[in-house]
C-alpha positions in Angstrom: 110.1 117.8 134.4 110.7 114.8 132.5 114.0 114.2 130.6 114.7 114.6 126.7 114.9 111.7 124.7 117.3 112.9 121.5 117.5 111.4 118.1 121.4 111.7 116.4 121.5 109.9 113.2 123.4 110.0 109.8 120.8 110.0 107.3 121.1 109.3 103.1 119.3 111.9 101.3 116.8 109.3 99.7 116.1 108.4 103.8 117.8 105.6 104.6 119.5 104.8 108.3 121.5 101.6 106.7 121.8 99.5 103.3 119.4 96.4 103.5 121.9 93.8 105.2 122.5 97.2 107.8 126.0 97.9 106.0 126.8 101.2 107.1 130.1 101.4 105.1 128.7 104.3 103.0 128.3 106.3 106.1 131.8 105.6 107.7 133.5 106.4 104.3 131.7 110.2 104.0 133.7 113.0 104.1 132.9 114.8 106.9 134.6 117.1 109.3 136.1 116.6 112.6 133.3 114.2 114.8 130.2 115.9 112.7 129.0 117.6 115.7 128.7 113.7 117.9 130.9 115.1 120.5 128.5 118.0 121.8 125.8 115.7 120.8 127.4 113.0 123.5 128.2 115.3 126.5 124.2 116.3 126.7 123.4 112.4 127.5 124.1 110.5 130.0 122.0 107.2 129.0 121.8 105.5 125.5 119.2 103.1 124.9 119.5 100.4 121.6 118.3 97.2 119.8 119.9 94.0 119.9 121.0 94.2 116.4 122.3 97.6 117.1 124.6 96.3 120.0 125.8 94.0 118.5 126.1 95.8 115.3 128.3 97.9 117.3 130.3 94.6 118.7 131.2 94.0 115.4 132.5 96.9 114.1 134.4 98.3 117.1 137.5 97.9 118.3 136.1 99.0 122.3 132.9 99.8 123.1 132.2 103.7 122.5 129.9 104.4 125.2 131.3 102.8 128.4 130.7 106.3 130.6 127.1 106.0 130.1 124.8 104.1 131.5 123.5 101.8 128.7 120.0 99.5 128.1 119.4 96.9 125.1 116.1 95.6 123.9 116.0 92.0 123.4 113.9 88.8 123.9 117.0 86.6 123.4 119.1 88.3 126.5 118.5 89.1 130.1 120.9 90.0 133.3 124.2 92.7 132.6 127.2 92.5 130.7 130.1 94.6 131.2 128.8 97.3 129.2 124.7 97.6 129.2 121.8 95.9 130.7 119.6 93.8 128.9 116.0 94.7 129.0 113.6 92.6 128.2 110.2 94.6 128.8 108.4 96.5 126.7 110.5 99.6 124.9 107.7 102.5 125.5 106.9 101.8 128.9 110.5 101.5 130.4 111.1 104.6 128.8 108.6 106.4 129.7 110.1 105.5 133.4 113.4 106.1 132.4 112.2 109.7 131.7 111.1 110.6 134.9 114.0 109.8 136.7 116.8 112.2 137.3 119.7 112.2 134.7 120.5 114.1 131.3 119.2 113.3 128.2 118.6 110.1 126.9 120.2 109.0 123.3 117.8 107.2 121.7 121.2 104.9 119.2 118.3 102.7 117.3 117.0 100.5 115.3 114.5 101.4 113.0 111.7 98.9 115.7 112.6 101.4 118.5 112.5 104.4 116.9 109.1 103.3 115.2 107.6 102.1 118.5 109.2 105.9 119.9 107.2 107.6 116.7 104.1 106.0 117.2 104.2 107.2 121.2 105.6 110.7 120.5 108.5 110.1 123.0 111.2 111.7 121.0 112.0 115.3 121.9 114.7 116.4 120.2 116.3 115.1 116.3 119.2 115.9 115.1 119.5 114.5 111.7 123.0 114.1 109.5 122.1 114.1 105.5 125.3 112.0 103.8 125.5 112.6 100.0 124.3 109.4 99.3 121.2 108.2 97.2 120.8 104.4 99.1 118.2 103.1 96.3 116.9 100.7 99.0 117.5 100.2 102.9 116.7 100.5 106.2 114.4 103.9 106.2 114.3 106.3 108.8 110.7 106.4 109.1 108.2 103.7 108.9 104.3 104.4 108.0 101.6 105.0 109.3 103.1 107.3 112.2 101.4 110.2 114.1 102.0 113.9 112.9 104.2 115.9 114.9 105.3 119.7 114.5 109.2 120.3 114.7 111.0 123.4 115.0 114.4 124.4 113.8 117.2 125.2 116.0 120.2 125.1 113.9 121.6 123.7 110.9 125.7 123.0 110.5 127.6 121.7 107.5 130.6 119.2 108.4 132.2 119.1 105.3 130.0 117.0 102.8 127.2 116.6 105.5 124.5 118.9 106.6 123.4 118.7 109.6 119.9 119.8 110.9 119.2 120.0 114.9 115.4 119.8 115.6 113.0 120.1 118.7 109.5 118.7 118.1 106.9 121.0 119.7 104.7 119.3 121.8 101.4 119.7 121.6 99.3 121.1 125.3 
Protein backbone atom coordinates (compact mmCIF):
# COMPACT_ATOMS: atom_id res chain seq x y z
CA UNK A 1 0.00 0.00 0.00
CA UNK A 2 1.50 3.07 -1.16
CA UNK A 3 0.94 6.44 0.64
CA UNK A 4 -1.42 9.39 -0.54
CA UNK A 5 -0.06 12.30 -1.98
CA UNK A 6 -2.78 15.34 -1.19
CA UNK A 7 -3.25 18.55 -2.96
CA UNK A 8 -4.58 21.61 -0.39
CA UNK A 9 -4.68 24.82 -2.20
CA UNK A 10 -6.59 28.24 -2.17
CA UNK A 11 -7.81 28.65 -5.58
CA UNK A 12 -9.29 32.13 -7.44
CA UNK A 13 -12.40 31.28 -9.24
CA UNK A 14 -10.91 32.31 -12.65
CA UNK A 15 -8.00 29.45 -11.55
CA UNK A 16 -5.25 30.98 -10.47
CA UNK A 17 -2.75 29.66 -7.46
CA UNK A 18 -0.89 33.29 -7.29
CA UNK A 19 -0.91 36.85 -9.09
CA UNK A 20 1.94 36.84 -11.80
CA UNK A 21 5.01 38.10 -9.52
CA UNK A 22 3.35 35.00 -6.95
CA UNK A 23 1.72 37.83 -4.72
CA UNK A 24 -0.57 35.95 -2.72
CA UNK A 25 -1.88 39.07 -0.79
CA UNK A 26 -5.36 38.47 -2.24
CA UNK A 27 -5.49 35.17 -0.64
CA UNK A 28 -4.28 36.16 2.92
CA UNK A 29 -6.79 39.10 2.97
CA UNK A 30 -10.11 36.64 2.20
CA UNK A 31 -12.56 36.38 4.65
CA UNK A 32 -12.57 33.09 5.75
CA UNK A 33 -13.38 31.18 8.84
CA UNK A 34 -11.37 29.88 11.50
CA UNK A 35 -7.98 27.95 9.58
CA UNK A 36 -10.38 26.99 6.38
CA UNK A 37 -10.26 23.48 7.16
CA UNK A 38 -5.79 23.52 7.07
CA UNK A 39 -5.77 22.18 10.43
CA UNK A 40 -7.42 18.62 9.67
CA UNK A 41 -5.91 18.93 6.42
CA UNK A 42 -2.23 19.08 8.36
CA UNK A 43 -2.74 16.33 11.07
CA UNK A 44 -3.26 13.64 7.93
CA UNK A 45 0.46 14.39 6.70
CA UNK A 46 3.37 13.86 8.00
CA UNK A 47 5.79 14.99 4.91
CA UNK A 48 5.44 18.13 2.74
CA UNK A 49 7.25 18.34 -0.29
CA UNK A 50 7.86 22.03 -2.28
CA UNK A 51 9.72 24.19 -4.95
CA UNK A 52 12.44 26.49 -4.27
CA UNK A 53 10.47 29.40 -4.95
CA UNK A 54 7.86 28.05 -2.64
CA UNK A 55 10.36 27.83 0.27
CA UNK A 56 11.52 30.54 0.10
CA UNK A 57 8.33 32.19 -0.72
CA UNK A 58 7.41 30.95 2.58
CA UNK A 59 10.88 32.48 4.19
CA UNK A 60 9.73 35.61 3.17
CA UNK A 61 6.45 35.86 4.42
CA UNK A 62 6.80 34.09 7.75
CA UNK A 63 7.55 35.06 10.86
CA UNK A 64 8.72 30.96 11.77
CA UNK A 65 8.65 28.34 9.62
CA UNK A 66 5.05 26.58 9.73
CA UNK A 67 5.88 23.11 9.23
CA UNK A 68 8.80 22.34 11.54
CA UNK A 69 7.04 18.86 12.88
CA UNK A 70 7.17 17.44 9.51
CA UNK A 71 9.60 16.08 7.76
CA UNK A 72 10.20 18.51 4.81
CA UNK A 73 12.00 18.14 0.99
CA UNK A 74 12.66 21.11 -1.49
CA UNK A 75 13.37 20.83 -5.27
CA UNK A 76 16.13 22.77 -6.37
CA UNK A 77 19.29 22.81 -8.72
CA UNK A 78 20.75 25.79 -6.87
CA UNK A 79 20.82 23.91 -3.23
CA UNK A 80 21.97 20.64 -1.85
CA UNK A 81 22.79 19.19 1.93
CA UNK A 82 19.96 20.22 4.95
CA UNK A 83 19.02 23.25 6.65
CA UNK A 84 17.32 23.44 9.85
CA UNK A 85 14.05 22.94 8.44
CA UNK A 86 14.01 20.69 5.01
CA UNK A 87 16.27 18.84 2.84
CA UNK A 88 17.33 19.92 -0.39
CA UNK A 89 16.76 17.51 -3.15
CA UNK A 90 18.18 17.84 -6.07
CA UNK A 91 16.94 14.67 -8.16
CA UNK A 92 14.29 14.37 -10.24
CA UNK A 93 10.64 15.41 -8.55
CA UNK A 94 8.55 12.15 -9.94
CA UNK A 95 10.98 9.56 -9.17
CA UNK A 96 11.82 10.55 -5.52
CA UNK A 97 8.35 10.65 -4.99
CA UNK A 98 7.33 7.81 -6.29
CA UNK A 99 9.99 6.40 -3.49
CA UNK A 100 8.87 8.52 -1.05
CA UNK A 101 5.41 6.77 -1.48
CA UNK A 102 6.37 3.50 -0.73
CA UNK A 103 7.82 4.11 2.41
CA UNK A 104 6.03 4.03 5.64
CA UNK A 105 4.53 7.38 6.86
CA UNK A 106 1.11 9.46 6.44
CA UNK A 107 0.20 11.31 3.69
CA UNK A 108 2.40 13.38 1.79
CA UNK A 109 1.35 17.27 1.19
CA UNK A 110 2.18 18.02 -2.07
CA UNK A 111 2.75 22.70 -0.85
CA UNK A 112 3.73 23.51 -4.74
CA UNK A 113 4.62 25.25 -7.29
CA UNK A 114 2.81 25.22 -10.32
CA UNK A 115 6.49 22.90 -11.98
CA UNK A 116 5.72 20.25 -9.41
CA UNK A 117 2.31 19.93 -9.43
CA UNK A 118 2.51 19.89 -13.42
CA UNK A 119 5.39 17.26 -13.42
CA UNK A 120 2.75 15.41 -10.51
CA UNK A 121 -0.32 15.80 -13.22
CA UNK A 122 1.43 14.57 -16.10
CA UNK A 123 2.54 11.23 -13.79
CA UNK A 124 -0.90 10.85 -12.11
CA UNK A 125 0.77 10.90 -8.58
CA UNK A 126 -1.72 12.95 -6.88
CA UNK A 127 -4.39 11.06 -4.93
CA UNK A 128 -6.35 13.25 -3.14
CA UNK A 129 -7.29 17.48 -3.93
CA UNK A 130 -8.72 19.55 -1.87
CA UNK A 131 -9.28 22.73 -3.48
CA UNK A 132 -10.21 26.35 -1.62
CA UNK A 133 -12.29 28.74 -4.25
CA UNK A 134 -11.49 32.57 -2.89
CA UNK A 135 -13.96 35.17 -4.42
CA UNK A 136 -11.52 36.54 -6.45
CA UNK A 137 -11.41 36.95 -10.42
CA UNK A 138 -7.21 37.08 -10.75
CA UNK A 139 -7.39 38.34 -14.59
CA UNK A 140 -3.93 36.77 -14.99
CA UNK A 141 -1.50 34.60 -12.80
CA UNK A 142 -0.05 31.56 -11.83
CA UNK A 143 -2.83 28.87 -13.02
CA UNK A 144 -3.50 25.81 -11.27
CA UNK A 145 -3.31 23.74 -14.17
CA UNK A 146 -1.04 23.67 -17.03
CA UNK A 147 -1.94 22.00 -20.61
CA UNK A 148 -1.66 19.39 -22.09
CA UNK A 149 -2.23 17.06 -18.94
CA UNK A 150 -3.67 13.49 -18.82
CA UNK A 151 -7.44 12.92 -17.92
CA UNK A 152 -8.16 11.76 -14.66
CA UNK A 153 -11.70 10.96 -12.99
CA UNK A 154 -12.31 12.53 -9.47
CA UNK A 155 -14.81 11.84 -7.05
CA UNK A 156 -16.42 14.01 -4.47
CA UNK A 157 -16.15 13.54 -0.81
CA UNK A 158 -17.26 16.71 0.62
CA UNK A 159 -17.68 20.27 0.12
CA UNK A 160 -17.40 22.99 3.27
CA UNK A 161 -17.92 26.68 3.14
CA UNK A 162 -15.45 28.79 5.49
CA UNK A 163 -17.03 31.97 5.39
CA UNK A 164 -16.47 33.53 1.80
CA UNK A 165 -14.60 30.28 0.64
CA UNK A 166 -15.87 27.03 -0.62
CA UNK A 167 -14.15 24.38 -0.18
CA UNK A 168 -14.28 21.08 -2.26
CA UNK A 169 -12.33 17.83 -0.94
CA UNK A 170 -11.66 15.32 -3.86
CA UNK A 171 -10.17 11.75 -4.40
CA UNK A 172 -9.21 10.99 -7.96
CA UNK A 173 -10.21 7.43 -8.89
CA UNK A 174 -7.57 5.53 -10.24
CA UNK A 175 -7.88 3.79 -12.96
CA UNK A 176 -7.09 -0.64 -12.67
Amino acid sequence: MSREIVVFIGLSVDGFIAKENDDLQWLEETEGEGDNGYSDMYQTIDTVIMGKRTYDYILAHSDTFPYPDKRCYVFTTSQSGKDKHVTFVQEDVVAFTKQLKEQQGAKIWMVGGAGILDAFLQEQLIDEWIITITPHLLGAGISLFKSPRPFENLRLLETKRYGQMVQMHYQVRKEA
